[in-house]
C-alpha positions in Angstrom: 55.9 66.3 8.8 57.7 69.6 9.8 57.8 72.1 7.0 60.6 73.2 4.8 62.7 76.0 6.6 62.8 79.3 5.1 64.1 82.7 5.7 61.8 84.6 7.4 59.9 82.1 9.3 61.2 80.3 12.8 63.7 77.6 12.0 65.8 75.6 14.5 68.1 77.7 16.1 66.5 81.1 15.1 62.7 82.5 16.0 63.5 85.0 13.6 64.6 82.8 11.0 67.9 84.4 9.9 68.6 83.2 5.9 71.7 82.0 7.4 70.0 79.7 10.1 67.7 78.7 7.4 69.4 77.1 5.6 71.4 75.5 7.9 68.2 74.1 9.5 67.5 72.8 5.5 71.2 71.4 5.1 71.3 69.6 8.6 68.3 67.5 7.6 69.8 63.9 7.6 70.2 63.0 3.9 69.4 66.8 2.7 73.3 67.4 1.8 73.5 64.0 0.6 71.1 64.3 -2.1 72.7 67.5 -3.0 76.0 66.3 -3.2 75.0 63.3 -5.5 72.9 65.7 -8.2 75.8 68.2 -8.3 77.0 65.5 -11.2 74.0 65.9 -13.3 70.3 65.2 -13.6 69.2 61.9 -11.7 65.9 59.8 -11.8 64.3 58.7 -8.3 65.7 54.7 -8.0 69.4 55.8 -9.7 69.5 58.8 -6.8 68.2 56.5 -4.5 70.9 53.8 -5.0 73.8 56.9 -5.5 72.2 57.8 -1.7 73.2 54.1 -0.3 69.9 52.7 -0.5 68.1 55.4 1.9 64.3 54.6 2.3 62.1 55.6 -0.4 60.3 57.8 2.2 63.2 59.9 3.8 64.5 60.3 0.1 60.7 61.6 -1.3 60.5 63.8 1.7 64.1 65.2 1.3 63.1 65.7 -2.5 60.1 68.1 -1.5 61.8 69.9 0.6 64.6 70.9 -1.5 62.3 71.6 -4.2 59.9 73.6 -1.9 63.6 75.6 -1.1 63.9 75.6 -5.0 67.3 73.9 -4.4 66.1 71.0 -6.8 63.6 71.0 -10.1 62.8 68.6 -12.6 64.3 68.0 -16.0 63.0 67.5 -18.6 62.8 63.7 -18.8 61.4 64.0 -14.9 64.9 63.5 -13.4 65.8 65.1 -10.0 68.5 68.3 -10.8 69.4 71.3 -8.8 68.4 74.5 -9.9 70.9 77.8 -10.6 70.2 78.4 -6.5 71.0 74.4 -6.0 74.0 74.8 -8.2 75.2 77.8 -6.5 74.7 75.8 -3.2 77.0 72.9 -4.0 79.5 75.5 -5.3 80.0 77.1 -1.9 80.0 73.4 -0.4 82.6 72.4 -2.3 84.9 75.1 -0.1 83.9 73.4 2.6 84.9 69.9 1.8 88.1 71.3 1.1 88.2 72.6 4.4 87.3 69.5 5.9 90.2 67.6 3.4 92.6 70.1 5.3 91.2 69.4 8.8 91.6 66.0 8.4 95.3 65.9 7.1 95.7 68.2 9.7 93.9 66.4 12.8 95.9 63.2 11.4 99.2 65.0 11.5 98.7 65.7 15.0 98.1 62.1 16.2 
C-alpha cells in the first residue's frame, strides 16, 4: 500500500512535496473526494458511506478511510461513525467553489455546442 501524502515528504508530482501537490496527490486518489463529498452531510457509519459511495469495495473504501484520517481529514464520532474533522470541513468548503466552477464550465461548454 503506498502511504498517505503529506506536506513535506515526496508526493506525485512534487520531490519536495509542496502542501499544494500534497494534497492534490491525497484528493486524486480514486474514491478520496468521493468519500468527502458524501460526509460533508453529516457523520456516517461504514455500510451507510459505503452504499452513499455506490457500492465501492469494502477494501478501497477502508483504505480511503485511513488515509484521510492519517491526513486528519476524517475522525470518528462519537457513536464510531466516519465525519470530517474542522480541516475536513474546511476542505469540502473550498470544494464546494469548485463544483460551482465546474456547474459554470458545463453550462458553458454546452452553450457552445
Amino acid at each position: 500500500m503506498t502511504s498517505t501524502p503529506a506536506p513535506g515528504t515526496p508526493v506525485r508530482g512534487s520531490t519536495t512535496g509542496r502542501p499544494v501537490m500534497a494534497a492534490l496527490d491525497l484528493f486524486g486518489r480514486r474514491w478520496t473526494l468521493r468519500v468527502l463529498w458524501e460526509l460533508r452531510g453529516g457523520a456516517l457509519g461504514f455500510r451507510p458511506l459505503q452504499h452513499r459511495c455506490d457500492g465501492m469495495s469494502s477494501s478501497v473504501l477502508r483504505r480511503r478511510l485511513l488515509e484521510l484520517q492519517e491526513a486528519r481529514l476524517v475522525g470518528r464520532d462519537a457513536q464510531d461513525a466516519y465525519c470530517l474533522t474542522p480541516l475536513g470541513q474546511e476542505a469540502c468548503a473550498q470544494l464546494e467553489g469548485l463544483s460551482r466552477w465546474s456547474e459554470r464550465w458545463a453550462a458553458q461548454l454546452e452553450r457552445s455546442d
